[in-house]
C-alpha positions as CSV (number, residue, x, y, z in Angstrom):
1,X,32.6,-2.8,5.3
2,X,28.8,-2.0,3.7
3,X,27.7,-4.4,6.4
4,X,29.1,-3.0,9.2
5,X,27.8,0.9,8.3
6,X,24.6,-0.7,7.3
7,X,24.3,-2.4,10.8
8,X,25.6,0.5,13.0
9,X,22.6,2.7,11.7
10,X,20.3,0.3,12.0
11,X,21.6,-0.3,15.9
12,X,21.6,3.6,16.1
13,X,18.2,4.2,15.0
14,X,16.9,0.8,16.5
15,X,13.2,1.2,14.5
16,X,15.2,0.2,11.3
17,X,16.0,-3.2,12.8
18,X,13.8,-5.3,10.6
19,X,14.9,-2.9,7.2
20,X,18.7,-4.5,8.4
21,X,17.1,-8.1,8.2
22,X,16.2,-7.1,4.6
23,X,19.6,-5.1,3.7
24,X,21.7,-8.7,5.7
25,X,19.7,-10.6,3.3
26,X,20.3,-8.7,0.2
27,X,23.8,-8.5,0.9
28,X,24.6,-11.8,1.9
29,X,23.3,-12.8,-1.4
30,X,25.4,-10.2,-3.3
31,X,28.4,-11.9,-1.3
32,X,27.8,-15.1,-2.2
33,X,27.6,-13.6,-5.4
34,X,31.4,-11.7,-5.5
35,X,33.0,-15.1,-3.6
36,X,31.9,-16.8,-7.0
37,X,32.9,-14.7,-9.1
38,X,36.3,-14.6,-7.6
């Protein structure tokens, strides 16, 4: 759900493309993170 708000802004304000690659990264890894833990 994070993802998905995090992605529409970045496709609404378009300049913040690259910050989403950062924010995809991050929170792929926090992902992988949770799926372990579970």
């Amino acid at each position: 759900m994070k993802k998905l708000v995090v992605m529409k802004k970045a496709s609404d304000d378009g300049s913040d493309k690259d910050s989403d690659e950062t924010v995809k990264s991050g929170a792929s890894k926090d992902g992988d993170d949770d799926d372990d833990d579970d």
